[in-house]
Structures are given as C-alpha cells and as structure tokens.
C-alpha positions in Angstrom: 0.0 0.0 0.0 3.3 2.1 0.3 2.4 3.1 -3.5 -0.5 5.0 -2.8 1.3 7.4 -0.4 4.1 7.3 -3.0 2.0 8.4 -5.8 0.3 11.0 -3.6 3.7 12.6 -2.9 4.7 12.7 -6.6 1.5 14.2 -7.8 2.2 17.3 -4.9 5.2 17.1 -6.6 4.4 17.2 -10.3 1.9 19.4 -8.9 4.8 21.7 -7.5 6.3 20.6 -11.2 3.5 22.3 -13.4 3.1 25.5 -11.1 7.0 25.8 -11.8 6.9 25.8 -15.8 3.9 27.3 -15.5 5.9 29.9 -13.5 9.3 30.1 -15.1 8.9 27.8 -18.4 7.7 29.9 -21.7 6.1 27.6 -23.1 4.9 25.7 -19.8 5.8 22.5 -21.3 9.0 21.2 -19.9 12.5 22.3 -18.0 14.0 24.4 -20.7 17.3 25.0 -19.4 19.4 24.7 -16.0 18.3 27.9 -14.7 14.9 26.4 -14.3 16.0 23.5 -11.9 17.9 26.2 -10.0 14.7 28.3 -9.3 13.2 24.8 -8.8 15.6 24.1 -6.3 15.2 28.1 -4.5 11.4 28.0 -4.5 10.1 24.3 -3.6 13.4 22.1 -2.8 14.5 23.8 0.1 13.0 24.3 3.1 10.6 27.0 2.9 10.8 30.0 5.5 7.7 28.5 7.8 8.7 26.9 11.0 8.9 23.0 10.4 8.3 20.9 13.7 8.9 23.0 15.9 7.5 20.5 18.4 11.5 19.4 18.4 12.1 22.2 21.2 9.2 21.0 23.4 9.8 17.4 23.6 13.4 17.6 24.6 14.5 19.2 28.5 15.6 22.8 26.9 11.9 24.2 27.2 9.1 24.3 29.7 5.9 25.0 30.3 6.0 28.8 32.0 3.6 29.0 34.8 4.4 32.3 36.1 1.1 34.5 37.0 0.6 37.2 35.0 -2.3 40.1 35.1 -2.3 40.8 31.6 -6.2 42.0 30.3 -5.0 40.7 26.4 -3.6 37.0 27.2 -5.7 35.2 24.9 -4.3 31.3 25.7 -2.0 31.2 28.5 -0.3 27.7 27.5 -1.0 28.0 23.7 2.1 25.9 22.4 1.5 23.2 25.4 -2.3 22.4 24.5 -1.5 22.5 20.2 1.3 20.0 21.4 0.6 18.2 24.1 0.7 14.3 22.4 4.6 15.9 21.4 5.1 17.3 24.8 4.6 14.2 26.7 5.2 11.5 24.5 2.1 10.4 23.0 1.4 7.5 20.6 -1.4 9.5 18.8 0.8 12.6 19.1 -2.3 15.0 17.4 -4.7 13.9 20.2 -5.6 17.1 22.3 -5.5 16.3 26.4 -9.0 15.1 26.5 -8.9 13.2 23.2 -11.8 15.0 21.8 -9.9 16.9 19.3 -7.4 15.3 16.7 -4.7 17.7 14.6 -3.6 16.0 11.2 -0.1 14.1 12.1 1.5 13.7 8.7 2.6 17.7 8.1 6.0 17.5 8.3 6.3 14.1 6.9 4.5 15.1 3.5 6.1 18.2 3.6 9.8 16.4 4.0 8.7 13.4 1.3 7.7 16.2 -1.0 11.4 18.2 -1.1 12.9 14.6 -1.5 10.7 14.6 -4.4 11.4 17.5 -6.4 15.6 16.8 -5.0 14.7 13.5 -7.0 13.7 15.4 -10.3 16.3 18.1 -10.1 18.6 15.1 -10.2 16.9 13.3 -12.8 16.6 16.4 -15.3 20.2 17.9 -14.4 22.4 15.6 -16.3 20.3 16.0 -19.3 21.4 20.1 -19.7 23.8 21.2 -21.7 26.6 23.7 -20.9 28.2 25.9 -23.1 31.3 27.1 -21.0 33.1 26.5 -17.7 30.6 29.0 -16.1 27.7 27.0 -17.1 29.1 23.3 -16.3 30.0 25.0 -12.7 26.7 25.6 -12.5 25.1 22.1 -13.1 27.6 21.1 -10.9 26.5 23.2 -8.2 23.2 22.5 -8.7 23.9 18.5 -9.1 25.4 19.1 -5.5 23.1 21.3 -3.8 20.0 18.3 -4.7 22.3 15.6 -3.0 23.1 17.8 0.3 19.3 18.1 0.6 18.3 14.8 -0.5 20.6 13.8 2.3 20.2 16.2 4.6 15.8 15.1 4.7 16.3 11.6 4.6 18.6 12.8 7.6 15.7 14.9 9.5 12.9 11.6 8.7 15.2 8.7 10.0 15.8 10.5 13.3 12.4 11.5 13.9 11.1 8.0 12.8 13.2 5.7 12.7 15.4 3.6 15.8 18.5 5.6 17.2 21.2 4.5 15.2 23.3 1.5 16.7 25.9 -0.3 14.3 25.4 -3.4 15.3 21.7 -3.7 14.5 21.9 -1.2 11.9 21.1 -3.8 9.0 17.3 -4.9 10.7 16.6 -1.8 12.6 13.6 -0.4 10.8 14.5 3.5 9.3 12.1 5.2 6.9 10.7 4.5 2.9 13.2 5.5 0.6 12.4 6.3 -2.9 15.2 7.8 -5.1 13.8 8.2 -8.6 11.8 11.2 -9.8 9.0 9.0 -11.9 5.9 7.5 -10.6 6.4 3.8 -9.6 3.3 1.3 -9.2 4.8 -0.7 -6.3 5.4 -0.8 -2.5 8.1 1.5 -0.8 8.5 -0.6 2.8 10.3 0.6 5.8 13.9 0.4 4.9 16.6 -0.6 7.6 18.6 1.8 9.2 21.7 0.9 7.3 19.9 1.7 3.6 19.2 4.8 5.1 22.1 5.9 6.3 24.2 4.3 3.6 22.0 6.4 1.0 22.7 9.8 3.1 26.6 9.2 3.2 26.4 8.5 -0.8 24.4 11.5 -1.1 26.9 13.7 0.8 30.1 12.4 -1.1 28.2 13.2 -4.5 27.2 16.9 -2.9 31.1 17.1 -1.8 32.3 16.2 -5.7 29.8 18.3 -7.2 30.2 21.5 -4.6 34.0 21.3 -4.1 35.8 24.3 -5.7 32.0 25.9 -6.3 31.6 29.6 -4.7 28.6 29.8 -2.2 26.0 32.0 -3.3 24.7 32.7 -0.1 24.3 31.1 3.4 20.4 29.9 1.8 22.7 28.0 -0.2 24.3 24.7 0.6 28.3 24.8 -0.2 31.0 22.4 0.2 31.6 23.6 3.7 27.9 22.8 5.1 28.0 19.6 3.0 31.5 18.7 5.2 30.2 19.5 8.6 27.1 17.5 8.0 28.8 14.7 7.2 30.5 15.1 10.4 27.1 15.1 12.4 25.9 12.0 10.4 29.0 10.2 11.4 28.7 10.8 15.2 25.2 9.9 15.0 26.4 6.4 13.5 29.3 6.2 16.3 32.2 6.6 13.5 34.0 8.3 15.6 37.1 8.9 13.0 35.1 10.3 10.4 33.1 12.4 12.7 36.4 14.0 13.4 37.7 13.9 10.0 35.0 15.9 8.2 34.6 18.4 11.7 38.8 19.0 10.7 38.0 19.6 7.0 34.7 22.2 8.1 36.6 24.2 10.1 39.1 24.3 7.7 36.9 25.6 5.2 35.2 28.3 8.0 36.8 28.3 11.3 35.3 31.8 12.6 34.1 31.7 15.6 32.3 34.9 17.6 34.1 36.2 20.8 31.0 36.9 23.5 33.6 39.4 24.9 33.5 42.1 21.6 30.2 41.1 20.6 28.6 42.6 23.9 28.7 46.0 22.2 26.0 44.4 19.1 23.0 45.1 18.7 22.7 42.1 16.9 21.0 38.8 17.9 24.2 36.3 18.3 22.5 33.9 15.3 21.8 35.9 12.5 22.3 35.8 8.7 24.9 38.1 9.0 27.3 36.3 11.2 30.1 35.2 10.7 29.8 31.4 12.4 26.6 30.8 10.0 27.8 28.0 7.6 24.1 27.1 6.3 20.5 27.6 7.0 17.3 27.2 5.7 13.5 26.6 6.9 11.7 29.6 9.3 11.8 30.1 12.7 9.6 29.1 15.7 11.3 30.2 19.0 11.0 34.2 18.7 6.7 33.2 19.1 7.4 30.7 21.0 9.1 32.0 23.9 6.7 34.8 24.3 5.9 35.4 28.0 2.5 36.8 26.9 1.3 34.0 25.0 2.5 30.7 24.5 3.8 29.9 28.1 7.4 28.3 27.2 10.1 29.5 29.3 13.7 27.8 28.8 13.6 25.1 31.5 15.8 25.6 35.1 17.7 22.4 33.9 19.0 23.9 30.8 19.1 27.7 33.2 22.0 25.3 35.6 24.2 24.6 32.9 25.5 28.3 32.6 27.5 29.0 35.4 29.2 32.7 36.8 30.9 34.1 33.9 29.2 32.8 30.9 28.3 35.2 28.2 25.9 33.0 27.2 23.7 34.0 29.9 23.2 37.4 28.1 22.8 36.2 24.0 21.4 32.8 24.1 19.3 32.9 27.1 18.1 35.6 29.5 16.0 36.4 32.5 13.3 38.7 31.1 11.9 40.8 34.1 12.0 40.4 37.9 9.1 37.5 37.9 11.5 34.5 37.2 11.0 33.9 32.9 13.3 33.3 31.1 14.0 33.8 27.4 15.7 32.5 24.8 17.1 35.7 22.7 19.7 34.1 20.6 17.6 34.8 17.6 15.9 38.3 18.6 17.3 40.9 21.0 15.1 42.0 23.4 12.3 44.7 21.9 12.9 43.8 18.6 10.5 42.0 16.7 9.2 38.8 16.8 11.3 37.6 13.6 14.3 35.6 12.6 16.5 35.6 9.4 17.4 32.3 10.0 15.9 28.8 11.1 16.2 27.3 14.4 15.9 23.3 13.2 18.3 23.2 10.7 21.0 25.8 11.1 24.8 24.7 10.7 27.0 26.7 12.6 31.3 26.7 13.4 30.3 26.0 16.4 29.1 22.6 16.2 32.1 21.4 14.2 34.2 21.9 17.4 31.8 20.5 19.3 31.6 17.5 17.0 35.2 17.1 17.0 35.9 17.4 20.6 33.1 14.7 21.3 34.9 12.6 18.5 38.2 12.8 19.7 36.6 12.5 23.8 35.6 8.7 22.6 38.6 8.0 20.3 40.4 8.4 24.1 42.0 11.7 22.3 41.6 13.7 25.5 44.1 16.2 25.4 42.6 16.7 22.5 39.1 16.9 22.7 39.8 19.1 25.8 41.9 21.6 23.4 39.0 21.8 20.9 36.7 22.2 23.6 38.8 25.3 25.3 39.2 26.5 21.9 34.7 27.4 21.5 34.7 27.9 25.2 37.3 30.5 25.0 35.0 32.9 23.1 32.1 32.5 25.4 33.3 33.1 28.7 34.5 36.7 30.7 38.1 36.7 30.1 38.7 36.7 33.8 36.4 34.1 34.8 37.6 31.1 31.9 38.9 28.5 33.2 40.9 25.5 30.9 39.1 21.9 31.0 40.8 19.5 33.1 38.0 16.7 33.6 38.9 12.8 32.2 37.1 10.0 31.0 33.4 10.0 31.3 33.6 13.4 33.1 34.8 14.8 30.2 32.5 13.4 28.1 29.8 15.4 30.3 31.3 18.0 29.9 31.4 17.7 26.1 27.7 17.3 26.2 27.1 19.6 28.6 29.3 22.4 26.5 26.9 21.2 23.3 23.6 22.0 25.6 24.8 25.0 26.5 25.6 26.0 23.1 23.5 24.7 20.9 20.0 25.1 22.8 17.2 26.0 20.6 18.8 25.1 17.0 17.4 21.9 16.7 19.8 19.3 18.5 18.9 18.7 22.0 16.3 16.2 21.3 18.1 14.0 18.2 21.5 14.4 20.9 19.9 13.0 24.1 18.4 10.2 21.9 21.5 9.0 20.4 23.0 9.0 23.6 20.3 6.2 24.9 22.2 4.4 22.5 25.9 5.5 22.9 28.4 2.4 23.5 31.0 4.7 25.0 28.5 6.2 27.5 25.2 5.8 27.4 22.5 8.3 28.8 20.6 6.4 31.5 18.4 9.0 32.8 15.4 9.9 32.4 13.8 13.8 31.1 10.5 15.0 32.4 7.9 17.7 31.3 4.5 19.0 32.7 1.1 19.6 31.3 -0.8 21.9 33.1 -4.7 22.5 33.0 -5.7 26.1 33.9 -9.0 27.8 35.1 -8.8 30.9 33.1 -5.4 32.3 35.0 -5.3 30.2 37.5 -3.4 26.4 37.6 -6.0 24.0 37.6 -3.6 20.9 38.1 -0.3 19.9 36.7 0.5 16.5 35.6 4.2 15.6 35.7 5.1 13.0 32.1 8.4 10.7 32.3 10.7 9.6 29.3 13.1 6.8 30.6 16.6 6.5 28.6 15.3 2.9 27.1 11.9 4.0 26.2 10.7 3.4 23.0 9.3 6.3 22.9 12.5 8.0 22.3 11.4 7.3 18.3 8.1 9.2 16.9 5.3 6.6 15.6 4.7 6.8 11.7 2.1 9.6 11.2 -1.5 7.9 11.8 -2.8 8.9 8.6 0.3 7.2 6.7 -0.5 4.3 8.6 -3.9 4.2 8.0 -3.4 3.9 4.2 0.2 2.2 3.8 1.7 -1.3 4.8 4.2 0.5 7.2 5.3 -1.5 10.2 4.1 0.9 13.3 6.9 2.1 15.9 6.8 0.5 19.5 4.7 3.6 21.2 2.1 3.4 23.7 0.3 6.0 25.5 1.3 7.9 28.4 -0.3 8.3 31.3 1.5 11.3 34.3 3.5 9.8 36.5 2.2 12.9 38.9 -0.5 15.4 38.9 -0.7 17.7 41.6 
C-alpha cells in the first residue's frame, strides 16, 4: 500500500512541477534549461521560510511550560504551544490527540512536507544531467546544482530517520527499521517498505560524497545555499550519529578548515545584533523559518527555557546574556539568541536546521573524547569555550574520562540550545556504546482555570523507552503497509 502514499507525494510534486513551468517555463511544457531547476531548487526544494516541527524544542529538557502568573487583560491562551502539542510534549502514541482526546490535529505535516522536497531533490537530479553547458561557467553551475539536490536529498532523509526511525546502533543497523526511501523522480506502481537503518544511512553518506564532488571548488551564493563547507560539517554530524568516531572527526577538521570563525562573547557585547543571525560570521548554512521568537513569548505561549538547561550556565558565561536571558523580575526566562530583546518577533534564520562553526568543534571534541584523544578533545573544547566566557572568569578543562564526556555534552547543551539538536543528541546518547545516557527527562502539562493552575501533571521519558522514536504519522499508517513504531500511550506519573 506504500504506493499510494508514493504516488500521492509525486503528484504534490508534479503538482509543484507544473506551477513551476507554468511559472518560469515559456512555453509551460517542460524544463528548458538549468536555470529552471535552479529556481526549482530556491522556490520548492529547500525548506521554505515556515517553521517546520517546531514540536523538536518542546519534547526535549531545553523548554518548559511557563507558569508564572501574569495580570495581563490581552492574554488570549495562557499555554498555547502546550495544549496545540501536548501528544509531542509528553510523549504520546497518537501525538495530534488534544488532552482530552476530543480533538485530533492531522499528524503527517512535516512528513508530506519532507517526502515532497525529497521529491522535487529526485527530479532536479533526474533532469540535471540531461542540460547542456556551453562554457566553464555553465558546467559550474550544473555542478553546483547537481550538489546542492544531494546535500538536501541527504540532509531530509537525515531529519525523517531520526524523527522516525530507531536511534542508530551499528550493530543492528542492517534490521533496525528507518524510513521508505524512494530515489527516482517517476511514478512507480509498487510498494516503498520501511527500509533498515543501514539503507538509510548508507544512502545519506552517498548522497553527501556526490554533494562534496559536485560542490567542491564551487563559490557559495549565499548562506540559503548549501556549499561544500555545510555539506562537510554534515557529514560530520551523520557520522557521530552512526558512532564513527574517526570520520566524525575527519569531516569536523575539513569544516573548520573551510570556516573556522568563531564569535568572541567578549567584543560582541557591544552588538545590537542577535548572536545567530544571517549576518554572522559562524553561519555556515540555513534554511527553513523560525519558531522560537513566538514561542518563547511570555505573553502568550507559556514556554520558558527550563531551570535544567538555566543550571548549565554557570558565573561568567556570556551566554547568559545572547542565548538565554531572565526577562523581568518574575523568574522567565527567554531564549534571545535569535531576537534581541524589543525587537520584533522575527528571525532571518531557522532554528531546526541551522549549521554553525560551532558545532564542528563541538563535533570534534566529542569525536576525539571517545577516540580516548583527551588532550585533544579538551583543546578543541577550550578553543569554542574561550570565546564564550569573561576573560577573567575562563577557566581550561581538566576533567577525564566519562567526566569529560559530560562536559562535552554539557558544553553542546549550552551551546547549541534552541537550533534543533537537543532532542536527536539526548536520543543517540540512549544508545551510545561509549556512555550511554541512563536518565530519564520530564515535562509538565498543566490545565488552567482561566489564569489560575488547575492541576499539573508531571510525564516521564526513561533512557530505554521506546518512545524515544516518533510513531509513523496515523494517517500514513492508515493507508500504507508500514510497520508501526513500539509507542504506547502515556499516562503522568504525577499530577498535583
């Protein structure tokens, strides 16, 4: 049944096709020339600039519900993003039932919207070898757009196996269940089954050596645009999700080789800037919208950045001023990496799939932390640390072993919170052989009685749940042979 789901995605994407040449196309016929498959790639093969699952933030310990009273005559819905994702927030099987399971949202968003770039990546590829070129200009720029199809080809078969598919662990890679794959850009009357975790992953890393031959040598044309550089420090995060530790570290070298800028807190503290902008200088790549400037509004939504994530900074951490911040005297606090305070609510860049200098050290120092490469991994790790911390108050890493693998962790918390990470990280981790994560997160849902707190119920996500994987949207299910993830329902494990 996999075909009719297949077939559904390919006529949204002939569908995005047609509007295309109708668009571009003079005679509204057919791809004339390469130019076409570039706009196709600009206008439907990237992400667009909406917010996709932004759900990521809320089901992960960065964020919590914000319960602080307020007296405000204009708060229309007190805990707005808690109540539209509340099957997210606490773990749910049926993640679009509302609390009371009267009200159902549509599941399958983000998974038609994903299928459907995959789609037009798949046509780009298909029609790009069949343009001509003229000159070196032109045969640059099939190359470029050869390689920019395969980075995001990659990169959303990336994005679907980690949302729905089991936490990568080599040594079951090759009957661990990932997500359908389909590669060709023509309509195919069959079945497209679950594939395993290893034809998954093996497709992403050929994808990303394609997009690394095509894009190497190729000028960016702006950060909207994948280059060589953003292909490389992908590959690095692919690798240390599949626990190859040496190529994790091998591709993180040949990013920052390629971009190693990093931002020191200590001169930017004169910017009116937000730290993550278009404009800086540690943006390798970015593209989709953003959520967290709405969502992190004390006024409306009732997410607050959560006191576990608030612990992590300690006394002399710029951090604390850029990334997040206590907004007022009534205990919120924001998240203002993306927005300054009293600007407006809007981002130039995304805040779920954003590649940044930063997380090449990062990668690398947790590379070389469990390739025993401590002196190492310490020295990458004081080399981003450097740049956040007061001068006076910095102080070189000295922890071994598994402490310093906390710390590595805790450094990529601290500095990666709100781009998109924190829930694929602690996942992986459940299944890391060097050190596994054995804790456990937990979030709240509370139920209010116009301003005041009705009850709040307490939900618990163990490190060996399986819940750690999304269930295949219910409406896919419903219509295609897909074998269903190992989710139950939740029930709190408190409600005061």
């Amino acid at each position: 049944m996999m075909r009719i789901y297949i077939i559904s995605l390919v006529g949204l994407f002939l569908t995005s096709c047609s509007n295309f040449l109708k668009e571009y196309s003079q005679d509204r016929a057919y791809v004339r020339s390469y130019q076409d498959l570039d706009e196709l790639l600009v206008g439907e093969t990237y992400m667009k600039t909406e917010p996709y699952f932004p759900y990521l933030h809320l089901m992960a310990d960065d964020a919590r519900e914000n319960n602080i009273p307020v007296d405000w005559d204009d708060v229309i819905d007190f805990n707005e993003y808690s109540k539209k994702y509340f099957g997210y927030i606490t773990w749910q099987n049926r993640v679009g039932y509302s609390v009371d399971k009267l009200s159902v949202k549509n599941e399958d968003e983000d998974w038609n919207k994903l299928y459907k770039h995959i789609n037009l990546a798949n046509m780009v590829l298909y029609s790009i070898d069949k343009q001509k070129a003229g000159n070196d200009d032109e045969r640059g720029d099939i190359r470029r757009i050869r390689g920019e199809a395969y980075f995001l080809r990659a990169a959303y078969y990336f994005i679907l196996v980690n949302m729905y598919g089991q936490p990568y662990v080599p040594s079951v890679a090759t009957t661990a269940l990932g997500v359908p794959v389909k590669k060709t850009a023509f309509i195919e009357d069959k079945a497209f089954p679950r594939e395993t975790l290893k034809v998954v992953y093996d497709l992403i890393v050929e994808d990303l050596e394609h997009a690394a031959e095509n894009l190497d040598g190729i000028p960016r044309k702006s950060i909207y645009r994948a280059n060589i550089t953003a292909v490389r420090l992908l590959q690095s995060r692919v690798c240390l999700y599949m626990q190859d530790w040496e190529n994790a570290a091998k591709y993180a070298r040949m990013a920052l080789e390629l971009q190693p800028e990093l931002v020191d807190l200590n001169s930017f503290a004169s910017s009116t800037e937000a730290f993550v902008s278009s404009s800086s200088p540690e943006l390798v790549f970015s593209m989709g919208g953003n959520s967290i400037p709405d969502m992190f509004n004390v006024l409306f939504s009732g997410i607050s950045v959560s006191e576990d994530l608030k612990k992590c900074y300690v006394t002399g951490d710029l951090r604390t001023s850029y990334f997040v911040i206590k907004d007022g005297d009534n205990g919120y606090w924001d998240c203002n990496k993306y927005v300054r305070l009293g600007e407006d609510y809007v981002s130039d860049v995304s805040d779920n799939f954003i590649l940044r200098t930063a997380e090449a050290c990062l990668n690398l120092a947790e590379a070389y932390a469990y390739m025993d490469k401590e002196s190492e991994a310490c020295k990458m790790l004081d080399h981003l640390r450097v740049n956040r911390f007061q001068k006076d108050a910095y102080k070189p890493t000295t922890v071994k072993g598994d402490d310093l693998i906390e710390e590595i962790r805790s450094e990529r918390r601290r500095e990666l919170c709100f781009e998109g990470h924190r829930w694929f990280d602690l996942r992986r981790y459940t299944v890391c052989e060097k050190k596994p994560f054995v804790g456990n997160i937990r979030n709240t849902y509370t139920e209010y009685d116009y301003y005041d707190v009705k009850s709040v119920s307490t939900y618990e996500l163990k490190a060996n749940d399986p819940a750690w994987t999304l269930q295949i949207p219910f409406e896919v299910i419903q219509f295609e042979e897909l074998v269903p993830n190992e989710r139950n329902e939740r029930t709190p494990i408190l409600t005061e």
